[in-house]
C-alpha positions, 0 to 999 in steps of 0.5 A: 500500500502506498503511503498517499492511499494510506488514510493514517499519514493526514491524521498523524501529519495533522496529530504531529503539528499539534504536538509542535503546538503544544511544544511552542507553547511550552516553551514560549510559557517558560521562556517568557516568564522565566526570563520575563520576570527573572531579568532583575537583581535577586533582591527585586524577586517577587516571591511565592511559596519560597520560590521566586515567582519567575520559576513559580510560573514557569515551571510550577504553573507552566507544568500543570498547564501542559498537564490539562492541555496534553490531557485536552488534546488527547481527549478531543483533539487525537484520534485512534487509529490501528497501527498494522496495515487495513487490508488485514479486516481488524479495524 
């Protein structure tokens, strides 16, 4: 079977640029809060839960919101599809 006939390859390019996504998203998260907030003298730190808020943000928070966002896309957004070849009738 040829790889154009195949009806997996749309859904996993389409699953694929989700997952840049997500990953872009992270990282911005992280990079603009990370260097956002923590671009100041030590002694300027806001500071939340013993942590400064530039890493409260970005990794704390930033972690749990990857968290519900990958459990939202895999929920709603990805789809099942059998992995061997569909000639075989198991689908």
């Amino acid at each position: 079977m040829n790889h154009k006939d195949d009806r997996r390859f749309p859904i996993a390019n389409h699953e694929a640029l989700i997952g840049v996504a997500l990953v872009l998203i992270n990282f911005l998260w992280w990079y603009g809060f990370a260097f956002g907030l923590g671009g100041q003298p030590v002694s300027e730190y806001d500071w939340i839960l013993g942590m400064p808020a530039w890493f409260f943000y970005s990794c704390i928070v930033g972690f749990l919101l990857m968290v519900f966002l990958v459990i939202i896309v895999v929920k709603y957004f990805l789809t099942d599809i059998p992995f061997g070849d569909e000639e075989d009738g198991h689908e």
